[in-house]
LOTIGU-20535 format. One record per residue (C-alpha): x, y, z; residue in three letters. Coordinates in nm, 2 decimals. Layout:
! LOTIGU-20535
X, Y, Z, Ala
...
//
This chain:
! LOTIGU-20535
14.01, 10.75, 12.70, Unk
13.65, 10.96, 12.80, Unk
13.54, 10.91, 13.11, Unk
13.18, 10.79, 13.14, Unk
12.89, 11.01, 12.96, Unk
12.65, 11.15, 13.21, Unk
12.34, 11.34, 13.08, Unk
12.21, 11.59, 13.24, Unk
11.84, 11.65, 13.22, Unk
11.73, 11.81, 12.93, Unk
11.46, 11.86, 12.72, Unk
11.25, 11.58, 12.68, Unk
11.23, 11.37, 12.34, Unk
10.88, 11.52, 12.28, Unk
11.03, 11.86, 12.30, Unk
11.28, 11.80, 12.11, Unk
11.05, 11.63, 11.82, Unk
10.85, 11.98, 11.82, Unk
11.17, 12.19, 11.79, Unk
11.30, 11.98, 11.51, Unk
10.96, 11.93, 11.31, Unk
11.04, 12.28, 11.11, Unk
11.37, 12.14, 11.02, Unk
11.16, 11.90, 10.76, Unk
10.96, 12.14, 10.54, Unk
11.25, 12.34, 10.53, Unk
11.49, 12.11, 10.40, Unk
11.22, 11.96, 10.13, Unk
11.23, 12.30, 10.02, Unk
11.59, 12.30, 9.96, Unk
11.68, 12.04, 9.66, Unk
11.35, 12.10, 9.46, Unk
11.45, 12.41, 9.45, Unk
11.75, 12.40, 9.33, Unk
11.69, 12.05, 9.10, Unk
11.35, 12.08, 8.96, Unk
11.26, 12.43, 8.98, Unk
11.51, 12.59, 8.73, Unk
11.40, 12.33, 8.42, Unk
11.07, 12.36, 8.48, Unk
11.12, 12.76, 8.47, Unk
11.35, 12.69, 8.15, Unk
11.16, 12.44, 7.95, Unk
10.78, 12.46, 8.05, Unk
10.74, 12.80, 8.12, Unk
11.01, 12.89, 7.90, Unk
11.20, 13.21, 8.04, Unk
11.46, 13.14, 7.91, Unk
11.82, 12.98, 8.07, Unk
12.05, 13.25, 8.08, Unk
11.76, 13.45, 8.28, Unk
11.64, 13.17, 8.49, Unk
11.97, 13.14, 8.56, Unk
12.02, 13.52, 8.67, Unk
11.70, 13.49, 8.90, Unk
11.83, 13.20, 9.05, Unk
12.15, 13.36, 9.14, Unk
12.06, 13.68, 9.23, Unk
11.80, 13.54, 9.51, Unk
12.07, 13.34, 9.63, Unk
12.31, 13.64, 9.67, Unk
11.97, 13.83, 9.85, Unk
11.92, 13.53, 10.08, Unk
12.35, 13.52, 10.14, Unk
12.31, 13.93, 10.25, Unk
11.97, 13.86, 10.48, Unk
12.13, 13.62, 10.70, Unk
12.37, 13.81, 10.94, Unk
12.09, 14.08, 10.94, Unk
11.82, 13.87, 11.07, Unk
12.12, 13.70, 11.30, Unk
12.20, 14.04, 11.46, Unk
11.84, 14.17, 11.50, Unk
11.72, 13.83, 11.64, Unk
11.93, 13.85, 11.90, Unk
11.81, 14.20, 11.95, Unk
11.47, 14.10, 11.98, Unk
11.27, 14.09, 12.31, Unk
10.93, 14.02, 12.38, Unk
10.72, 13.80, 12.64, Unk
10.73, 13.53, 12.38, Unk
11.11, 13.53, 12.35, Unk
11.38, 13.61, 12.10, Unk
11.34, 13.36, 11.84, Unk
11.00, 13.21, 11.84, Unk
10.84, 13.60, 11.72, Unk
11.05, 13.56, 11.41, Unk
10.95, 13.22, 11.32, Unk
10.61, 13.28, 11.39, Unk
10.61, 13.56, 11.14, Unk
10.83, 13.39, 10.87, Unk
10.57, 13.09, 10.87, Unk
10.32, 13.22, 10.66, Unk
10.58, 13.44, 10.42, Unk
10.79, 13.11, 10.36, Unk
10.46, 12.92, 10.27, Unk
10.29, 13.12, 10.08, Unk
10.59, 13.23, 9.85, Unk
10.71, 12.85, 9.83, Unk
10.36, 12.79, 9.70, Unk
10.40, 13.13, 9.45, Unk
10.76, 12.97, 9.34, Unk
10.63, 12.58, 9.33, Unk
10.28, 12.61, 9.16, Unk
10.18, 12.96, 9.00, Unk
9.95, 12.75, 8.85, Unk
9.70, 12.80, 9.16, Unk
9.72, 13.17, 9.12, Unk
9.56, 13.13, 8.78, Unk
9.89, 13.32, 8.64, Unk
10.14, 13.21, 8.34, Unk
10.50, 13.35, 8.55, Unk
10.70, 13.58, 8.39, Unk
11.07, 13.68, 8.53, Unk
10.91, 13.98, 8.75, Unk
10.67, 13.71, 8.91, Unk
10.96, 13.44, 8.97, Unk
11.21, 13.73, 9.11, Unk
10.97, 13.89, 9.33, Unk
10.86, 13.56, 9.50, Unk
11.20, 13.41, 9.49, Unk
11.30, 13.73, 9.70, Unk
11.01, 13.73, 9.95, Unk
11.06, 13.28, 9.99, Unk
11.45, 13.33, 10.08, Unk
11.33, 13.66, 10.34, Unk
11.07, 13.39, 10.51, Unk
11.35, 13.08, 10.49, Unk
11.56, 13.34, 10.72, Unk
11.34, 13.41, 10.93, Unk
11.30, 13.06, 11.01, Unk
11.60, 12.92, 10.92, Unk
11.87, 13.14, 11.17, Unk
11.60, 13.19, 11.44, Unk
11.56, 12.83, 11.44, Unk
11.94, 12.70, 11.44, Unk
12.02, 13.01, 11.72, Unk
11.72, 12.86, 11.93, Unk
11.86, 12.51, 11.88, Unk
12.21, 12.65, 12.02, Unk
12.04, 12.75, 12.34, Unk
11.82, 12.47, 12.39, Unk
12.04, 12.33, 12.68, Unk
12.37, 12.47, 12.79, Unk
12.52, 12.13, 12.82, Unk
12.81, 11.98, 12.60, Unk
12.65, 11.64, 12.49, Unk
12.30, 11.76, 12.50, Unk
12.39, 12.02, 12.22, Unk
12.45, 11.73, 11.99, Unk
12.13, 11.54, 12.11, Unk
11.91, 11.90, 12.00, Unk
12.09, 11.86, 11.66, Unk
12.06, 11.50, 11.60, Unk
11.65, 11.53, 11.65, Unk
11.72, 11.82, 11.38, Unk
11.95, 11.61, 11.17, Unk
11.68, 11.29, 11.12, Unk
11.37, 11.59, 11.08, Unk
11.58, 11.74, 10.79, Unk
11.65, 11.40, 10.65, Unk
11.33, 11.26, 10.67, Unk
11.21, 11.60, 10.45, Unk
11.44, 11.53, 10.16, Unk
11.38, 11.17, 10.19, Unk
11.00, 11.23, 10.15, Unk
10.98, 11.55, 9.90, Unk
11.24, 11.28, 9.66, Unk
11.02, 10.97, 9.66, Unk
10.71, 11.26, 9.58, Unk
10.80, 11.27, 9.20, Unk
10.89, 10.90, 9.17, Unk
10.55, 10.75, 9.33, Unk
10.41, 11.05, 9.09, Unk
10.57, 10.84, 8.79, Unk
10.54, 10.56, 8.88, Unk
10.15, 10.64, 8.87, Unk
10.18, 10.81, 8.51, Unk
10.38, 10.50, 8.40, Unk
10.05, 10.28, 8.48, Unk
9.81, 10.47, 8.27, Unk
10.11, 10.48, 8.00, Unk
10.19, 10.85, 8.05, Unk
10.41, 11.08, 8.22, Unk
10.43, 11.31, 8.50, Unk
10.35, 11.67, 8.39, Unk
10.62, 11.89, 8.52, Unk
10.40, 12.15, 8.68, Unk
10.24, 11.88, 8.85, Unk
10.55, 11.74, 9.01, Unk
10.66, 12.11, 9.13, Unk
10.32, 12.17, 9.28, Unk
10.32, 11.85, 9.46, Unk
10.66, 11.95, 9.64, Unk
10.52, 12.30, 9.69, Unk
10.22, 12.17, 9.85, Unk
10.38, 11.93, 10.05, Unk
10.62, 12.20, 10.19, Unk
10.34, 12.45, 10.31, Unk
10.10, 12.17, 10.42, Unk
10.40, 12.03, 10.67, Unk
10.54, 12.37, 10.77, Unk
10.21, 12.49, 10.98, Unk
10.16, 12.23, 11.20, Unk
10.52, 12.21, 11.25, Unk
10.58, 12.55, 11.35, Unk
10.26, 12.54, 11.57, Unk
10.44, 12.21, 11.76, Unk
10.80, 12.41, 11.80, Unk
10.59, 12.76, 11.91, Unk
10.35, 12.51, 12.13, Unk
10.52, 12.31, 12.28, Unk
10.95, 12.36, 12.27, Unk
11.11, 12.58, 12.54, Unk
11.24, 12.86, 12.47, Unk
11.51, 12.99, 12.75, Unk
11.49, 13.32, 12.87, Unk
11.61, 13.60, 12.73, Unk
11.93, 13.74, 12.86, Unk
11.83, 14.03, 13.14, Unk
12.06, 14.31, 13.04, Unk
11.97, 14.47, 12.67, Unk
12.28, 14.37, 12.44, Unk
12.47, 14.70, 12.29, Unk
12.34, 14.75, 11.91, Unk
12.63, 14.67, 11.79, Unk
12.59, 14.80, 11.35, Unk
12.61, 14.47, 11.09, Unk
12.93, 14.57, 10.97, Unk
13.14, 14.60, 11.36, Unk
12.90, 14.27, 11.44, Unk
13.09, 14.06, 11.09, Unk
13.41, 14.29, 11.20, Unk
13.40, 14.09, 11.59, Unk
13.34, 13.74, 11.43, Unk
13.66, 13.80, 11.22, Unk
13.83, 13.83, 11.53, Unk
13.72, 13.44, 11.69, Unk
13.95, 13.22, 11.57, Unk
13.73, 12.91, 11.69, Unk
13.48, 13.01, 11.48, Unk
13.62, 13.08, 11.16, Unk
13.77, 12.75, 11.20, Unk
13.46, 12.57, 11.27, Unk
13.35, 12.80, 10.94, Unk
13.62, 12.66, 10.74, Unk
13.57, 12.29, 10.82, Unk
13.18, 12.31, 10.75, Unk
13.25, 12.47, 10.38, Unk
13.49, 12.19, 10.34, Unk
13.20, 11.93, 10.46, Unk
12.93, 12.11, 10.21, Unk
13.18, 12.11, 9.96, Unk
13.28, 11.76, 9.96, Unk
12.91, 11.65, 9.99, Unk
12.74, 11.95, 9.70, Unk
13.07, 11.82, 9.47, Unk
12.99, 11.47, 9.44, Unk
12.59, 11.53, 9.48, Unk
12.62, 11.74, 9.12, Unk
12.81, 11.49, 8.94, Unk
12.63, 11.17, 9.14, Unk
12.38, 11.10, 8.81, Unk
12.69, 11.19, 8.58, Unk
12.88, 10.91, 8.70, Unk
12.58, 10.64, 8.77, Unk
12.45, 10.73, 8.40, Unk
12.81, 10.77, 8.19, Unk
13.08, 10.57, 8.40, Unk
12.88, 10.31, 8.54, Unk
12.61, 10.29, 8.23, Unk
12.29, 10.27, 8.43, Unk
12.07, 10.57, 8.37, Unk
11.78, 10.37, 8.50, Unk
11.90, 10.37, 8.86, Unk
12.09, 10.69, 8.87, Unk
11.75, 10.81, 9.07, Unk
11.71, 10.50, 9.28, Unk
12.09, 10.52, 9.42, Unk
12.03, 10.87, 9.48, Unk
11.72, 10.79, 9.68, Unk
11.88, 10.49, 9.85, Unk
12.21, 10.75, 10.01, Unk
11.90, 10.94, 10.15, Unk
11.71, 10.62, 10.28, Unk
11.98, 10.53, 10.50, Unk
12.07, 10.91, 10.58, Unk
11.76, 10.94, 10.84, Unk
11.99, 10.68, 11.07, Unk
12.29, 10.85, 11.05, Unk
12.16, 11.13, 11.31, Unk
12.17, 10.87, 11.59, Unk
12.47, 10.66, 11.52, Unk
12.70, 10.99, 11.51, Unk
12.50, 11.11, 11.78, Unk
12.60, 10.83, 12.01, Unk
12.97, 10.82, 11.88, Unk
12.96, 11.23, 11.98, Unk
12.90, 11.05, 12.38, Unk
13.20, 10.88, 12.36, Unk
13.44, 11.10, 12.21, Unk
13.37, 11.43, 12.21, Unk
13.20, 11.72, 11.94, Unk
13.52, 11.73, 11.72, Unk
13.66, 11.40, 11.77, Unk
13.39, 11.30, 11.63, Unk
13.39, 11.51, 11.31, Unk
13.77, 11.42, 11.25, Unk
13.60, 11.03, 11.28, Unk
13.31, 11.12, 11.06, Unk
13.51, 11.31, 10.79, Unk
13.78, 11.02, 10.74, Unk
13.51, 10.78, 10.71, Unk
13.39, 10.99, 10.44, Unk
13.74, 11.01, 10.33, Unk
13.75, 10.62, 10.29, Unk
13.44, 10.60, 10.11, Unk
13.47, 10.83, 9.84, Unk
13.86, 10.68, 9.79, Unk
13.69, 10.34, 9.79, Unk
13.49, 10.49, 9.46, Unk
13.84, 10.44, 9.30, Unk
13.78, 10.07, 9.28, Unk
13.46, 10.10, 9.16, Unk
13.48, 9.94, 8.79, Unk
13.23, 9.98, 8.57, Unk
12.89, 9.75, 8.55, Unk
13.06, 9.65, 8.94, Unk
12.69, 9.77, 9.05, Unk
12.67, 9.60, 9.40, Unk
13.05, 9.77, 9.52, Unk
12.85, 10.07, 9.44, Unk
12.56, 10.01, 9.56, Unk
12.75, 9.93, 9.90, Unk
12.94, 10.27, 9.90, Unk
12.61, 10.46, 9.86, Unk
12.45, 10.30, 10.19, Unk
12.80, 10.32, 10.38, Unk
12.77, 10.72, 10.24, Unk
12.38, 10.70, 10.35, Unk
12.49, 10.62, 10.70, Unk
12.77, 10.87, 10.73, Unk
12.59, 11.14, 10.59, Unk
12.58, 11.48, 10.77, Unk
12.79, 11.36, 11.03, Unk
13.03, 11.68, 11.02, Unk
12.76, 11.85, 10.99, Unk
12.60, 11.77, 11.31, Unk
12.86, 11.79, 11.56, Unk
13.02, 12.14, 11.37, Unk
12.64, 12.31, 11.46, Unk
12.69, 12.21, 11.83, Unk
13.01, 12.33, 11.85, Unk
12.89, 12.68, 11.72, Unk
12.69, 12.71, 12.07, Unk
13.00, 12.62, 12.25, Unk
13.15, 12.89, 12.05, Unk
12.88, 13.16, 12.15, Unk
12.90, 13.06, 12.53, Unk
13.29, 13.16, 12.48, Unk
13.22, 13.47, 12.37, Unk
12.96, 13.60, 12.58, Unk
13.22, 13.53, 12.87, Unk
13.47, 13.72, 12.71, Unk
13.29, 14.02, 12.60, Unk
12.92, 13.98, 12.80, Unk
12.73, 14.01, 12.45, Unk
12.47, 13.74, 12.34, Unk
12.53, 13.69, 11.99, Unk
12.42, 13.37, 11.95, Unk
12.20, 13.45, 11.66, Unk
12.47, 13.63, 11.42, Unk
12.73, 13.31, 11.49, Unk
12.47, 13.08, 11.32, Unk
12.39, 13.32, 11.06, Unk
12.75, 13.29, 10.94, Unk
12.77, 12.89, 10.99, Unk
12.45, 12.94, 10.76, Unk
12.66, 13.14, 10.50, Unk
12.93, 12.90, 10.51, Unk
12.66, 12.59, 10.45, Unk
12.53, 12.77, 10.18, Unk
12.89, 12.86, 10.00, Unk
13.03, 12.57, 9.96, Unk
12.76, 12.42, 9.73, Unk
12.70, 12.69, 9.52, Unk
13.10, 12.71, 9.45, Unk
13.10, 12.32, 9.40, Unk
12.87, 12.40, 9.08, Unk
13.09, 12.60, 8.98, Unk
13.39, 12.43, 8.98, Unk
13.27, 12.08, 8.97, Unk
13.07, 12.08, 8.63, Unk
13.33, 12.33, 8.42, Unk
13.61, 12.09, 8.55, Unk
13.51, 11.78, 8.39, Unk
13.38, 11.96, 8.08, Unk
13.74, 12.09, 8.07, Unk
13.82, 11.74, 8.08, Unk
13.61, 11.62, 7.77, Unk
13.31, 11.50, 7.93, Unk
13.02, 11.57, 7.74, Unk
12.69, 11.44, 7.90, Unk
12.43, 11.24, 7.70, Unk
12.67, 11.14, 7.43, Unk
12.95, 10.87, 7.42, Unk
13.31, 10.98, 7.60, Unk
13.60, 10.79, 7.57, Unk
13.72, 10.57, 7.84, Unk
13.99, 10.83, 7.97, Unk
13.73, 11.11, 8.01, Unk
13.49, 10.84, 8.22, Unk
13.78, 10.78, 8.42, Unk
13.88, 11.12, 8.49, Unk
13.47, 11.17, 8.57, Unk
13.54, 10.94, 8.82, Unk
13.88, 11.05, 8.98, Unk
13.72, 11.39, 9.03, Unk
13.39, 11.24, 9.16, Unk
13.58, 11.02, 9.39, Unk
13.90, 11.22, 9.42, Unk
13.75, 11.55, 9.51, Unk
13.53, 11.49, 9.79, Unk
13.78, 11.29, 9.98, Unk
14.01, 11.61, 9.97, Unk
13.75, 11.81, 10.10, Unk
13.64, 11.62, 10.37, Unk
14.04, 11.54, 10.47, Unk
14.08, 11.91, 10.47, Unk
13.72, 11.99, 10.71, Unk
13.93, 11.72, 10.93, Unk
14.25, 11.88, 10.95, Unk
14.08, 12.21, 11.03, Unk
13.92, 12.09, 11.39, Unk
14.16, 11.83, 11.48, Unk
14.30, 11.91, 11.81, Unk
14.03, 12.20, 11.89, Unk
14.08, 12.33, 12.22, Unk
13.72, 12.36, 12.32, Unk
13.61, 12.06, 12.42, Unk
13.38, 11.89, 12.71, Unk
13.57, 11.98, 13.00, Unk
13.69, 12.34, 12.84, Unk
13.31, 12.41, 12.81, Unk
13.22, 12.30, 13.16, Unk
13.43, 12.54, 13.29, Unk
13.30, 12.88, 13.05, Unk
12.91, 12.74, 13.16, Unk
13.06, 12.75, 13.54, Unk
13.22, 13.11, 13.49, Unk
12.87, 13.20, 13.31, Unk
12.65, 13.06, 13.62, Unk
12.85, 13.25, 13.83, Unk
12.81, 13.58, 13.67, Unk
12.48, 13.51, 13.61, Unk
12.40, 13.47, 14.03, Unk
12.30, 13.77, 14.21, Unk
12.57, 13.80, 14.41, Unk
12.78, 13.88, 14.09, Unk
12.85, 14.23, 14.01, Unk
12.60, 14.33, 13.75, Unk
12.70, 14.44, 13.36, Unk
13.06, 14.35, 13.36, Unk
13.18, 14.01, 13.19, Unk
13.34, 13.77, 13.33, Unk
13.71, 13.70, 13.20, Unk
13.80, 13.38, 13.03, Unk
13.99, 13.14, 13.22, Unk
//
C-alpha cells in the first residue's frame, strides 16, 4: 500500500493556469484541422481530394521531421529569458497568423489554390513546434518532484480539453443560429470562426505563460552539440523511454481508432445520425473532469499504476460497447460519459513520466535533453492517429461496410466488434507495456538526490554522477 502523499511546494495554481493556458488554442487547432479543414478544401474551394489529400500528408510528414530538431536545439538554447520561453514567444505569432492563412483565406481577399494551402500548412506546423515541444519540455521541468509532475500536466490536461470542448460547440451554436432564420452554416464561415477563435486565445495565453510561469534556470554548463541523428541514435539506447513511447502510441491508437469510426457507428449501427454530433460533444463535456480525478488517483498510486488503472478502465468500456444493441441509446449514452471521464488518462501520467525519464539520463550521461525526449513522445502522439486512419477505415470497408447506404446486419456487427474490439486491444497492450516500470516515486527520489548533489558546489564540476 503507498505511504501517505506529501506535496512539496510547488508552483502555485495561478502559475500553473498561465503555463497551461497555451495548451487550449493549441488543441482547438488540432481536430478542425484535421475534420473540417480537408472538406472544406475538397468541396468549397474545390482542389480537388486526391491533392488535398497529398497537402495534408505531406505537412504532416514536415511537422513529424521538425519536432526532434526543435527538441535538440531548444535544449541548446540560452538566453536571459531562458530555454523555452524564446521559442514560444517567436512561434506565437507564426502559429497564428498561418492558422488564420489555413482557417479563413477569405480575410486575405484570396480564392486558395494548392501552393497557398501547402505553403501555409508548412509555416502553421513550424509555429505548432515551436510551441508545442518547448511547451511540453518546460512543463517537464516545472518542478522536479514526482507527484507534482502529474499536477503541471493535469492543469495542461483540463486547458487542452476545455479547447476542443469549446472550438466543437463553435459550429453547432453556429447552426443552430442558421437553423433559426431557416438556413445553414456556410462552410467558410464555420472554418473562420475556429481560426479566429484559435489566434484570438493564443495571444493572451502565451502572454500569461511568458508573464507570469517560472521558468527554471538553465543548466550552468553548455550541453555538447550533440548532431540530430547521434541525439535519435542515444534515445534508441533508453529502454524506459521507448517503453513509455510504445504505451502512448498504443493510448493514441486506441483513442484516434474509435474517434474515426465514432459517427460510423452512432449513424449506421445504432441508427441515430441526429445525435452522432451530440455524443461526440458529450465524451468531450465530461473530458475537462477527467484531468483531476486521474490526477488524484496518480497521489495514491503512483505515475504508472495509474496508467495500467486508467487503461483497463478503458479496456472495460470499450468491451462494454459489445452489449451495446442497437436503438439501446441510454447503455450508450452511459459508456460515452464513463469514456468522457476516463479520457486522456494514459495520457497524462505517460507525459510525467517522460520528465522522470530525462532526470535519469542527465545522471547517467550529465546532458540536458529534456527537450528532444518530448519531441519523440510528440512523434509517438502524433503516429498513432494517423496509422489508425489508415487501418481503421480500409478494415471495415474490407468488411462490407459502406457508409450512407444500407449494410446488412453482419457488416453493422463487425462495425461494431472492431469499433469496440480494437480499442480495448490497444489500450490492454499501452497497459502491458508500463506495468511493473521500475521508475517509480521512490526510484526518482533517489536520481533528484544524486542530481542535488552534483549540482552543490562542493561537487566536482563537468563529470556526471553515476546511477545508483
Amino acid at each position: 500500500m503507498p505511504r501517505p502523499l506529501k506535496l512539496t511546494l510547488g508552483p502555485s495554481n495561478g502559475q500553473l493556469a498561465a503555463f497551461a493556458a497555451p495548451a487550449l488554442p493549441l488543441a482547438a487547432a488540432g481536430l478542425p484541422l484535421s475534420v473540417y479543414l480537408p472538406p472544406f478544401y475538397v468541396t468549397e474551394l474545390g482542389l480537388g481530394l486526391p491533392l488535398v489529400g497529398a497537402i495534408f500528408m505531406l505537412s504532416r510528414v514536415w511537422d513529424a521531421l521538425s519536432d526532434p530538431l526543435i527538441g535538440v536545439l531548444c535544449d541548446r538554447t540560452r538566453t536571459r529569458f531562458g530555454r523555452r520561453k524564446p521559442w514560444i514567444a517567436a512561434g506565437a505569432p507564426l502559429f497564428a497568423l498561418a492558422a488564420l492563412a489555413v482557417f479563413a483565406p477569405g480575410l486575405f481577399g484570396v480564392r486558395p489554390g494548392p501552393l497557398w494551402l501547402g505553403a501555409w500548412l508548412f509555416l502553421f506546423y513550424l509555429g505548432w513546434t515551436m510551441l508545442q515541444i518547448p511547451l511540453s519540455a518546460w512543463g517537464g521541468e516545472l518542478s522536479s518532484q514526482y507527484h507534482q509532475r502529474s499536477r503541471v500536466q493535469a492543469f495542461s490536461h483540463v486547458s487542452a480539453a476545455l479547447g476542443l470542448l469549446t472550438v466543437l460547440i463553435l459550429p453547432a451554436v453556429l447552426d443552430g443560429v442558421a437553423a433559426r432564420t431557416g438556413g445553414q452554416a456556410p462552410a467558410a464561415l464555420e472554418t473562420a470562426l475556429m481560426g479566429g477563435f484559435v489566434a484570438a486565445t493564443l495571444a493572451p495565453a502565451v502572454i500569461a505563460a511568458l508573464a507570469f510561469a517560472p521558468e527554471p534556470p538553465s543548466p550552468a554548463a553548455p550541453q555538447p552539440r550533440l548532431r540530430l541523428a547521434a541525439a535519435l541514435a542515444q534515445l534508441a539506447r533508453e529502454p524506459l523511454l521507448l517503453r513509455v513511447l510504445a504505451s502512448d502510441f498504443a493510448v493514441t491508437l486506441g483513442q484516434s481508432v474509435r474517434g474515426s469510426l465514432f459517427v460510423f457507428f452512432v449513424s449506421a449501427y445504432m441508427g441515430r445520425p441526429d445525435l452522432a454530433a451530440g455524443l461526440f460533444l458529450l465524451q468531450f463535456v465530461f473530458g475537462v473532469f477527467a484531468g483531476p480525478i486521474w490526477l488524484k488517483v496518480g497521489y495514491r498510486l503512483g505515475k504508472h499504476r495509474t496508467v495500467v488503472a486508467g487503461e483497463l478502465v478503458q479496456v472495460a468500456i470499450n468491451l462494454a460497447l459489445l452489449a451495446v444493441g442497437r436503438g439501446e441509446l441510454p447503455l450508450l449514452v452511459g459508456l460515452t460519459i464513463a469514456q468522457g471521464l476516463a479520457q486522456g488518462s494514459g495520457n497524462l501520467m505517460l507525459r510525467a513520466i517522460v520528465a522522470d525519464i530525462a532526470d535519469k539520463q542527465r545522471l547517467e550521461s550529465g546532458e540536458e535533453r529534456t527537450g528532444l525526449f518530448f519531441s519523440v513522445f510528440s512523434l509517438a502522439g502524433k503516429a498513432g492517429p494517423a496509422l489508425a486512419v489508415g487501418v481503421a477505415l480500409p478494415l471495415v470497408g474490407a468488411l462490407g461496410f459502406h457508409p450512407g447506404r444500407p449494410n446488412a446486419p453482419a457488416t453493422l456487427e463487425a462495425l461494431k466488434w472492431v469499433f469496440a474490439a480494437g480499442p480495448a486491444v490497444a489500450h490492454l497492450i499501452s497497459a502491458a507495456l508500463v506495468a511493473g516500470f521500475p521508475l517509480d516515486e521512490a526510484r526518482h527520489r533517489q536520481i533528484r538526490a544524486a542530481l542535488d548533489l552534483h549540482a552543490s558546489p562542493h561537487s566536482a564540476p563537468g563529470a556526471p554522477a553515476a546511477a545508483e
